[in-house]
C-alpha positions in Angstrom: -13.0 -30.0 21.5 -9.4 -30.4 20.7 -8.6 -26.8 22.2 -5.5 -26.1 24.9 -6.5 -22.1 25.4 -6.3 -22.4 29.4 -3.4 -24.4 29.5 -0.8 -22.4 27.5 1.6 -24.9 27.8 0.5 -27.2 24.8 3.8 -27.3 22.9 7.3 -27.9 23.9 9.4 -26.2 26.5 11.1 -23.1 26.0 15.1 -23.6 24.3 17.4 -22.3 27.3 18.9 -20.5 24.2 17.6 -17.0 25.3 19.9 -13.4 24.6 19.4 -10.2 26.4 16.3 -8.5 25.8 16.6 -5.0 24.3 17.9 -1.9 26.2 14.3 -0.1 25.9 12.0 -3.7 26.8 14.6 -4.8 30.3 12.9 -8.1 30.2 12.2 -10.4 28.0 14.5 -12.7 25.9 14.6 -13.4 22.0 15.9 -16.8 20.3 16.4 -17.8 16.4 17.9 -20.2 14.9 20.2 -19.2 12.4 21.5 -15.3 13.0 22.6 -14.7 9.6 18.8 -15.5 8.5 17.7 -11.7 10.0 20.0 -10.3 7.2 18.2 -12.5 4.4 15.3 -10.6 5.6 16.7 -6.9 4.8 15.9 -7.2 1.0 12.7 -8.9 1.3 11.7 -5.7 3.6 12.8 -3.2 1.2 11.2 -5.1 -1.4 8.4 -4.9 0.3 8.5 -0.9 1.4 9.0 -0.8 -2.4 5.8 -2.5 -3.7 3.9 -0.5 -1.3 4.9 2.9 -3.1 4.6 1.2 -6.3 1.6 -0.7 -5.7 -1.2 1.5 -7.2 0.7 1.5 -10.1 1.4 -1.9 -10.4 -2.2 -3.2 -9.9 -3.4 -1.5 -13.3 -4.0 -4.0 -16.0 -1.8 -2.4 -18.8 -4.6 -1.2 -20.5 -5.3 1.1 -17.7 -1.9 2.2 -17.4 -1.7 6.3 -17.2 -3.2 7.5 -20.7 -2.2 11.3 -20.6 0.5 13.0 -18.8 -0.5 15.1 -15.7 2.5 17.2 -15.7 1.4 18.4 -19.2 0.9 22.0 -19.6 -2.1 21.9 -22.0 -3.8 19.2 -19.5 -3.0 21.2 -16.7 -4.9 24.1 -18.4 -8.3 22.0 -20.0 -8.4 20.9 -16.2 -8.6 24.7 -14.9 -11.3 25.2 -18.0 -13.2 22.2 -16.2 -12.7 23.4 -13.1 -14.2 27.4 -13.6 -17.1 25.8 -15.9 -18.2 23.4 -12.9 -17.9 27.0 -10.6 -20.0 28.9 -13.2 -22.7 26.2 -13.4 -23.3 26.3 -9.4 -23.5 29.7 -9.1 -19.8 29.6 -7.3 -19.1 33.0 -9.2 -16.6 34.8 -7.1 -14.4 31.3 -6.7 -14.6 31.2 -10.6 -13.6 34.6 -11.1 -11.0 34.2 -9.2 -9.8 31.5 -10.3 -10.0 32.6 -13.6 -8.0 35.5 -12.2 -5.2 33.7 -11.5 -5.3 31.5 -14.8 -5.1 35.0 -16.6 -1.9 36.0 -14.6 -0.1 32.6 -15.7 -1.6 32.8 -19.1 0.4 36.2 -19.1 3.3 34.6 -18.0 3.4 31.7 -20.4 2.7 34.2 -22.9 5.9 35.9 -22.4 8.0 33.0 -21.8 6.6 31.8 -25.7 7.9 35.3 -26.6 11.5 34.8 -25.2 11.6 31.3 -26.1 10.8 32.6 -29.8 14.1 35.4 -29.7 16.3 32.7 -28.2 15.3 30.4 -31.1 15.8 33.1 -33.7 19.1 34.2 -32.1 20.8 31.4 -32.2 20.1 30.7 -35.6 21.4 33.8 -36.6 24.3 34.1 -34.4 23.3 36.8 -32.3 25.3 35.9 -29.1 24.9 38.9 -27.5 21.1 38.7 -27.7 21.4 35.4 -26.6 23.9 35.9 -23.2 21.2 38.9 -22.7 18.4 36.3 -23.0 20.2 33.8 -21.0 20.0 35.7 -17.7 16.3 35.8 -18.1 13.4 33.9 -15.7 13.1 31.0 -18.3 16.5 29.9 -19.1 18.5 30.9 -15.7 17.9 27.1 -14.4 18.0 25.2 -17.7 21.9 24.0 -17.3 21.8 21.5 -19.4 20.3 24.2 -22.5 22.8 27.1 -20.9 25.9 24.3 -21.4 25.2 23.5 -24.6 24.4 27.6 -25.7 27.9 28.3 -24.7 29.2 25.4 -26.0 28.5 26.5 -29.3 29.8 29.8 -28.5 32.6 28.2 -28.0 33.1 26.4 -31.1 32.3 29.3 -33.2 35.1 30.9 -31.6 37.7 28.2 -32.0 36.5 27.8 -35.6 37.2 32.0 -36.0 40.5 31.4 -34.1 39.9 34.1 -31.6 41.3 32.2 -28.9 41.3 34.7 -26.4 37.6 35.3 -26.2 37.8 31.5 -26.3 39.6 31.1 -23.6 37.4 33.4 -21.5 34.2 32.0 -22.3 35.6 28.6 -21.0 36.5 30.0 -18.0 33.5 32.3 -16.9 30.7 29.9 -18.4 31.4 26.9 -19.6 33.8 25.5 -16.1 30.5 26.5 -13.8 28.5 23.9 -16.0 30.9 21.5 -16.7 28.7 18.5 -15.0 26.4 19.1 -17.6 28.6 18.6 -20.3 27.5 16.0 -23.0 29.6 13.3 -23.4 30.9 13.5 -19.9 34.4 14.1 -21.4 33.6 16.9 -23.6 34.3 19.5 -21.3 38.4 18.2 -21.2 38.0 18.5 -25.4 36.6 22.2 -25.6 40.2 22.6 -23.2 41.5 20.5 -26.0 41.0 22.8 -28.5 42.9 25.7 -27.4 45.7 24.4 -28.8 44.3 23.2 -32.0 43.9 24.7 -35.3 40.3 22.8 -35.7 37.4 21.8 -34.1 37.6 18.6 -35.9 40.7 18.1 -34.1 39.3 17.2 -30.6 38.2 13.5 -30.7 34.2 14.8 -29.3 33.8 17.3 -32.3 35.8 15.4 -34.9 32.2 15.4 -36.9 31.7 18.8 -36.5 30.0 20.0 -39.7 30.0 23.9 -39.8 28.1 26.7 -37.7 24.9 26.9 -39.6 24.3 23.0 -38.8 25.3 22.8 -35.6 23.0 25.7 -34.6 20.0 24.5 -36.2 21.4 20.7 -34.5 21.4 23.1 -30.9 17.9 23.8 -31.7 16.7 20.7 -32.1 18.3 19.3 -29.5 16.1 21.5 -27.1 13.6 21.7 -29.2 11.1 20.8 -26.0 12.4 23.9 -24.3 12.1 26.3 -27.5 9.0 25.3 -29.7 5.5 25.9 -27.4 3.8 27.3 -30.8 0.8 24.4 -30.2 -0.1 25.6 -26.8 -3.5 27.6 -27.3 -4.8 30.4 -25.1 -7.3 29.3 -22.4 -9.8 31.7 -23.7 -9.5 30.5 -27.2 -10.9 27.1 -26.7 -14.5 25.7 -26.2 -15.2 23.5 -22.8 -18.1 21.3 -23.5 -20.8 21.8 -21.2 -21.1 20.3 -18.1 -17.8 18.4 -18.9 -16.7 17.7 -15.2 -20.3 15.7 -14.5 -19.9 13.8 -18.0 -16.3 12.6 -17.1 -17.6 11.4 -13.8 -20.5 9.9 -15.4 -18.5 8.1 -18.0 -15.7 6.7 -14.9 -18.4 5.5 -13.1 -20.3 3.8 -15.8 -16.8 1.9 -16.3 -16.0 0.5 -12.8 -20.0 -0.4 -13.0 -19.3 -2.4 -16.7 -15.9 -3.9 -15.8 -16.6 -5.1 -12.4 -16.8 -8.5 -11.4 -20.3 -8.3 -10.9 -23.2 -6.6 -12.5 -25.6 -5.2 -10.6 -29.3 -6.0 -11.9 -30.5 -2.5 -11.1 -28.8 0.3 -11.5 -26.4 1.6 -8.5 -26.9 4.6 -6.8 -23.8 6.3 -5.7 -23.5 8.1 -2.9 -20.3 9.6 -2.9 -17.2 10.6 -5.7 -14.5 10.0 -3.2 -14.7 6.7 -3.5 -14.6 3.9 -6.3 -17.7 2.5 -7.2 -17.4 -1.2 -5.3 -21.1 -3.6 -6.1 -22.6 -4.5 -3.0 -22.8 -8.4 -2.7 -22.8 -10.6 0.1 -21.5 -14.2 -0.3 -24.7 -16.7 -1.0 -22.4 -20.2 -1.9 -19.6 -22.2 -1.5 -16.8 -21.8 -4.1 -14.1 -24.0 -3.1 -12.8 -26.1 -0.3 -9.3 -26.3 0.6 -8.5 -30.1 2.1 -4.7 -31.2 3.0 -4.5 -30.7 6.9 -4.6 -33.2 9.2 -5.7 -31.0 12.4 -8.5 -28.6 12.8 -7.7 -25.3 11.7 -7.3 -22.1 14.0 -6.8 -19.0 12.0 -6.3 -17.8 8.1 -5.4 -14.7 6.1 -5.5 -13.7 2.3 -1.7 -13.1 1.5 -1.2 -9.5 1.1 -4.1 -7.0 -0.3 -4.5 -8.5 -3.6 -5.3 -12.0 -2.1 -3.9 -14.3 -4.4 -3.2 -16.7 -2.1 -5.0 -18.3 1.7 -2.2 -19.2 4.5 -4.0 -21.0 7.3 -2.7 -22.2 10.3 -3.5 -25.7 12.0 -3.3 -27.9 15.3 -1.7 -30.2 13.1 1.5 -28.0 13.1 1.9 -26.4 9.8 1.1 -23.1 8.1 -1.2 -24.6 4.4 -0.5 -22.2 1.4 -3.6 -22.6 -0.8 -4.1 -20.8 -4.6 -7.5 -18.4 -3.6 -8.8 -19.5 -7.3 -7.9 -22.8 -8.1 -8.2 -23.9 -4.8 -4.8 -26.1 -4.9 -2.5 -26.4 -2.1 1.1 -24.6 -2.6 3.0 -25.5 0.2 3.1 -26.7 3.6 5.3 -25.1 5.6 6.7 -27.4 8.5 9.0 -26.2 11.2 6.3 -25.7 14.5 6.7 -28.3 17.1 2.7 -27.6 18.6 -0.2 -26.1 17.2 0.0 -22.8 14.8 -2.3 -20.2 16.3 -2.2 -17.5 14.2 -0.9 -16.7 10.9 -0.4 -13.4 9.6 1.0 -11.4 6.2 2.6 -7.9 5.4 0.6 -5.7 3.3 2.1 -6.9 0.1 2.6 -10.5 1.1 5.9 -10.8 1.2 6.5 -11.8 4.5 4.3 -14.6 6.2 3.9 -14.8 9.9 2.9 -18.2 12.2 2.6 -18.1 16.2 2.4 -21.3 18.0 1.7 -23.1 21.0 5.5 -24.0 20.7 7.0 -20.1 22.0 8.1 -19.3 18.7 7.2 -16.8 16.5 8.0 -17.9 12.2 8.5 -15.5 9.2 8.4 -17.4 6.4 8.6 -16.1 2.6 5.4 -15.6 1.0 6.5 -15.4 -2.9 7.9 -18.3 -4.7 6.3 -21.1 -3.0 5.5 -24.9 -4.2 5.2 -28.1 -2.9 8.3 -29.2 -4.1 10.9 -27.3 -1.9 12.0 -27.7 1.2 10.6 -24.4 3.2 12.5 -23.2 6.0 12.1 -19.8 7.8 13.5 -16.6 7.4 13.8 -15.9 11.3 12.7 -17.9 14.3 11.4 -15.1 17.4 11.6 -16.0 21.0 10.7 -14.3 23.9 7.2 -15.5 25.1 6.5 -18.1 28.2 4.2 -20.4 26.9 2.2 -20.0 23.7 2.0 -17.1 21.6 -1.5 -16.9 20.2 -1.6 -13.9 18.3 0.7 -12.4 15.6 0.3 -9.2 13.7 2.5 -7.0 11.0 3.6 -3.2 11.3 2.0 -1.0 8.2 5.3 0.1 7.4 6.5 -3.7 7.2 9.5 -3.7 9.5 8.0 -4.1 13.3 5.5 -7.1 14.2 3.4 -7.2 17.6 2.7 -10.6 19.1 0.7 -11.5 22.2 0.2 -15.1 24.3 -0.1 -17.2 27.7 2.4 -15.1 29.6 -0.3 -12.0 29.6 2.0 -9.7 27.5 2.5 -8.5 24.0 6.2 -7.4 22.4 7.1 -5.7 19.7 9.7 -7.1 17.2 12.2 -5.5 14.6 11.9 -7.7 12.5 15.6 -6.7 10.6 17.2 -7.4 13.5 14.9 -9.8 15.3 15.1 -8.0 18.5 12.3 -7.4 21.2 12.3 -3.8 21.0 9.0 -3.0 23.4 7.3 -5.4 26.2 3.4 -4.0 27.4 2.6 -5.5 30.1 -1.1 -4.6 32.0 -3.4 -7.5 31.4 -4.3 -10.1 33.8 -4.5 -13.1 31.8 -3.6 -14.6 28.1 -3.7 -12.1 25.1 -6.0 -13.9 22.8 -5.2 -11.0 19.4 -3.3 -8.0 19.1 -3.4 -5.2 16.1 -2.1 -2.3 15.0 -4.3 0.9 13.6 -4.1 1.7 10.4 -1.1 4.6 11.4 0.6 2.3 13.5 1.0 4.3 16.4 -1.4 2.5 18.7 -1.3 -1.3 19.5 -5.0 -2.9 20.6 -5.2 -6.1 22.3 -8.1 -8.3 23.5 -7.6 -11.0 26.6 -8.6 -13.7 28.3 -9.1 -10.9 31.0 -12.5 -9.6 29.5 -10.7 -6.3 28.4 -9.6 -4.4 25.3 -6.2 -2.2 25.8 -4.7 0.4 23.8 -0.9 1.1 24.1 0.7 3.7 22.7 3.8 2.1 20.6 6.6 5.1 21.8 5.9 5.0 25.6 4.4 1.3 25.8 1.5 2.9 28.2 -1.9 1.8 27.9 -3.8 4.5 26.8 -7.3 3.2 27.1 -9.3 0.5 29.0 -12.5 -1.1 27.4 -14.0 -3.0 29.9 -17.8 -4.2 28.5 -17.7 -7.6 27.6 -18.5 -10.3 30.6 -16.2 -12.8 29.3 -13.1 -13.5 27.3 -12.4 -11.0 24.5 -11.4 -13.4 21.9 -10.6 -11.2 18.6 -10.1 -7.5 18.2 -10.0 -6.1 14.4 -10.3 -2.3 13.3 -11.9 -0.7 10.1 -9.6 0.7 7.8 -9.9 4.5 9.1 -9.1 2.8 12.4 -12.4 4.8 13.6 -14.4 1.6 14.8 -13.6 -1.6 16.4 -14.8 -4.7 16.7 -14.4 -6.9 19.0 -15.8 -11.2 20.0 -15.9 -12.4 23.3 -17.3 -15.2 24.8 -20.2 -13.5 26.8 -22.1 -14.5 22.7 -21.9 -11.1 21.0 -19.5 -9.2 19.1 -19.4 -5.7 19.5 -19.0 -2.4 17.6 -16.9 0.2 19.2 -16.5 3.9 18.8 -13.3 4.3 19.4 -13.4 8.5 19.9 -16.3 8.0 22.0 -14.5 5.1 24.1 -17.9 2.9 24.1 -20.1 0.2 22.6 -22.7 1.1 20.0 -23.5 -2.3 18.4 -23.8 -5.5 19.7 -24.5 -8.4 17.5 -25.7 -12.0 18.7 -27.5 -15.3 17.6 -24.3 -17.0 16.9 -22.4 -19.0 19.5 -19.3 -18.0 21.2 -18.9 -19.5 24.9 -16.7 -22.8 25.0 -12.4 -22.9 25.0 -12.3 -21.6 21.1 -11.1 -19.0 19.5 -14.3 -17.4 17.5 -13.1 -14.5 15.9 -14.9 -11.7 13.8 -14.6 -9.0 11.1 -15.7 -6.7 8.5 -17.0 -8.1 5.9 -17.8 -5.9 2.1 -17.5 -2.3 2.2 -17.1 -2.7 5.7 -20.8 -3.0 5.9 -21.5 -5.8 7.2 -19.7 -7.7 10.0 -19.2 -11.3 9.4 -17.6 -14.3 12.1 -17.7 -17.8 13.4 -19.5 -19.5 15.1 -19.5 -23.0 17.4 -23.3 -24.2 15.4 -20.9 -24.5 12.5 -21.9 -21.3 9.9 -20.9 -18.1 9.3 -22.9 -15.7 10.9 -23.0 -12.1 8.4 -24.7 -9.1 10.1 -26.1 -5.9 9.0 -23.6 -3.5 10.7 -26.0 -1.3 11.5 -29.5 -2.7 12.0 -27.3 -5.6 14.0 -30.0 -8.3 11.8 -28.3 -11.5 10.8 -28.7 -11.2 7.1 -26.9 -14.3 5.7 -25.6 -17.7 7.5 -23.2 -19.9 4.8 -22.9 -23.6 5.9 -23.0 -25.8 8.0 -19.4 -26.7 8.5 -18.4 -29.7 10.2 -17.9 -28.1 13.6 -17.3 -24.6 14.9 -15.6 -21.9 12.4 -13.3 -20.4 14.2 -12.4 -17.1 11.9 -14.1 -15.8 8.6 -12.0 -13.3 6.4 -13.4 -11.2 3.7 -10.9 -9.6 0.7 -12.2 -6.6 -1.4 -9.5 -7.6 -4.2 -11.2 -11.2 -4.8 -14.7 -10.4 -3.6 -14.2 -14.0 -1.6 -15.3 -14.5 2.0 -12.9 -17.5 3.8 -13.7 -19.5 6.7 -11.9 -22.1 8.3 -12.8 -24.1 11.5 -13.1 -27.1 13.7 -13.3 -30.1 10.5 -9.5 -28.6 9.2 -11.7 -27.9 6.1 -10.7 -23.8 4.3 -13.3 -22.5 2.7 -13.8 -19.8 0.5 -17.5 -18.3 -0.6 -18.5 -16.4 -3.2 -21.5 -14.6 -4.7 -23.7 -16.8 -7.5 -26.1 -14.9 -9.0 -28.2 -18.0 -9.6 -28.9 -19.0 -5.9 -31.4 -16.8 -4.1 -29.7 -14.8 -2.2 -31.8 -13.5 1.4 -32.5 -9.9 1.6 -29.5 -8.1 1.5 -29.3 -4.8 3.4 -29.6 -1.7 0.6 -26.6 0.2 0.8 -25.9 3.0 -1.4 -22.2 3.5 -2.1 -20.2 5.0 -0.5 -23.0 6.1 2.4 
């Protein structure tokens, strides 16, 4: 096996280039090779911050885009409707009354504002200024500037146009000067002083199409017309709910994730749970494609970013492959490691690519707007390890990166500034992984040591020991409420962890995990299953919880090393020994084993 785990020295020697090591790590050193590369990386990181609060949002086809408007007052109110009829129905009467209770007191209060929004209307239209300044003071206009600016304004006007200048001038300066950000054009407020020493409105270059006081107050009203007309709303107790209308529109959302997913299930699902998106159970049965192009065996992959559009693998012969998840074709290599790339890892929206190698160094390369054609260099080049760096993993919030390797510690980057902000130290050999949980406040590391650590990222303590496994922990990963771990080692099993219980509840075997290879493990659909590598050459997919092996896809031409599963493409990826990345899919037309029955959701 062409594998250099005990040595930790297979690349080249460290650059005598080092820096100080940040004021909170006092050890450690950092190197790159270009400084002003770690400001390229600033908009890529806010690019990325942005996607992620954009993200839901984005993903929608644009049929699916937002159909009503949840801020809407009449949708608000249909929803309450739903919401008291659902109450009734279960025999939840007091929560409905109440409910209904409190609906009544707003109903009353919408009812009133209709009423002053209907004077304010009338009043303008018939000049009634004092009516209106009486109006103006009330609940629903106090906080509408923009409406109050424009009320006054055409107080104003009418004044000028009546040459009472004095009142004029006084309305200017008590009510108009307090709202003069509001003013529309910006520069109108400087005309309305204007016209105090004109004869006409016309004469101020903002009013110079002013048309008379009954148009312009009818134009006032229309221009706030969403503010003053609410005649459509209805009264809650006026309109009919269908019955049983919150079960039908529950029925009729999952009956369209069941019809528009990518597959169909043969018998109808049972769900388990509303909290979740309906998601069909399938576990991989055959090969879909098979990614060819590196000349080394291959030690680690990813799906770029959640969506999964693209595979980055990472290979003894050096280079970090780019591969299209469904065409299959090769985007990029990207060349710039001097030994063996251990690990490669993504940001959350894939905008950030990261490669640890047998070489020290620790690459960020960009993940959009790659092809075979350009010359790729990276973003940042991190120092700080002696020896190889085997394990690489991204922040959730984008900006921080933990890395792990030969010397027996982990450190935690900024990645804007490409300083070593945090060194743990506390295992006794070579950190094969390191993670993050999902809230990014603990770091969890496997070694070479036979233990599991967790650190607490403000302190840099080690929190918790795992200490179960009689060999080398080879792969840590976490499910996505960070509740359960999992963990490989080379004792043959993987293990399932509860991490508030601090102990092993699972332990899963048959497949082959003993020589000087990384075999790593994870979850596999809905969490449910757990799939991983294996030295025999398949991937080994197990029943999380009756531990039975219920699917093996291969063989491969030599050990897999790491299988990855992506919910977006419902595609498991393996890659392994033969430098061959595959992905797997579910064919409906090859008999699949039996599968374990999982409702959704349970």
């Amino acid at each position: 096996m062409d594998e250099e785990f005990e040595s930790g020295r297979g690349g080249t020697p460290l650059s005598k280039k080092t820096s100080e090591a940040s004021s909170l790590t006092g050890s450690g050193s950092m190197m790159y090779d270009d400084e002003h590369r770690f400001s390229n990386l600033e908009p890529i990181l806010k690019r990325e911050a942005l996607n992620v609060a954009l993200a839901k949002d984005a993903l929608l086809p644009k049929a699916l885009k937002p159909l009503f408007d949840p801020n809407d007052p009449k949708i608000k109110e249909d929803i309450i409707r739903i919401i008291i009829q659902y109450l009734q129905d279960e025999g939840y009467t007091s929560s409905s009354m109440i409910l209904q209770d409190e609906a009544n007191v707003k109903m009353k209060n919408m009812a009133l504002q209709k009423s002053q929004l209907r004077k304010m209307k009338k009043a303008i239209l018939e000049g009634d200024w004092i009516e209106v300044e009486k109006l103006c003071t009330k609940q629903t206009f106090r906080y509408q500037k923009s409406f109050l600016y424009g009320v006054y304004e055409q107080m104003y006007l009418e004044l000028i146009n009546g040459q009472e200048y004095q009142k004029a001038s006084s309305l200017l300066g008590k009510k108009l000067k307090p709202l003069e950000s509001y003013a529309f054009p910006s520069d109108g407020f400087k005309d309305l002083c204007y016209l105090l020493t004109c004869k006409s409105v016309n004469d101020a270059s903002t009013y110079q199409n002013w048309n008379g006081v009954s148009a312009t107050r009818e134009a006032l009203v229309d221009r706030f017309s969403n503010i003053l007309d609410l005649e459509s709303r209805e009264a809650m107790a006026h309109v009919n709910t269908p019955p049983k209308r919150l079960l039908d529109l529950i029925e009729q959302a999952f009956q369209f994730q069941v019809q528009n997913g990518k597959y169909h299930p043969k018998v109808p699902p049972k769900i388990g749970t509303v909290l979740e998106d309906y998601e069909c159970f399938v576990l991989p049965n055959a090969l879909r494609h098979s990614f060819r192009g590196h000349k080394g065996n291959i030690k680690s992959i990813a799906f770029c970013g959640e969506e999964g559009q693209l595979i980055v693998s990472g290979s003894s012969d050096n280079t970090v492959g780019v591969w299209d998840t469904e065409t299959g074709e090769n985007r990029a290599f990207l060349r710039g490691h001097t030994a063996r790339v251990w690990d490669v890892a993504t940001t959350r929206r894939g905008e950030l690519i990261g490669s640890c190698s047998g070489d020290g160094s620790v690459r960020l390369w960009k993940g959009s707007e790659l092809s075979l054609d350009s010359n790729q260099t990276p973003e940042a080049v991190l120092k700080g390890h002696e020896g190889d760096v085997y394990t690489v993993y991204f922040h959730p919030g984008g900006n921080h990166l933990v890395t792990g390797g030969y010397d027996k510690t982990l450190k935690l980057y900024d990645i804007r500034t490409g300083q070593v902000v945090r060194t743990f130290e506390g295992h006794n050999s070579s950190v094969s992984r390191a993670i993050f949980n999902p809230r990014g406040n603990l770091i969890i590391s496997g070694s070479k040591d036979s233990t599991i650590k967790c650190w607490d990222v403000l302190s840099g303590l080690c929190v918790k020991t795992f200490s179960s496994h009689l060999g080398e922990v080879t792969s840590v990963e976490l499910n996505s409420s960070g509740s359960m771990l999992l963990s490989s080692s080379k004792d043959n099993s993987n293990r399932l962890w509860d991490l508030a219980l601090g102990k092993p509840i699972r332990r899963y075997k048959e497949h082959q995990n003993t020589s000087k290879n990384f075999i790593r493990s994870s979850f596999g659909p809905r969490e449910r299953v757990i799939i991983g590598g294996s030295e025999d050459g398949f991937v080994y997919i197990w029943d999380r919880d009756t531990k039975s092996v219920v699917q093996k896809l291969g063989p491969c031409d030599g050990p897999v090393y790491n299988a990855q599963w992506n919910t977006k493409q419902s595609l498991l990826a393996s890659c392994g020994y033969d430098g061959v990345v595959r992905t797997w899919c579910f064919n409906p037309g090859q008999i699949q084993p039996s599968a374990p029955q999982v409702p959704n959701g349970s």
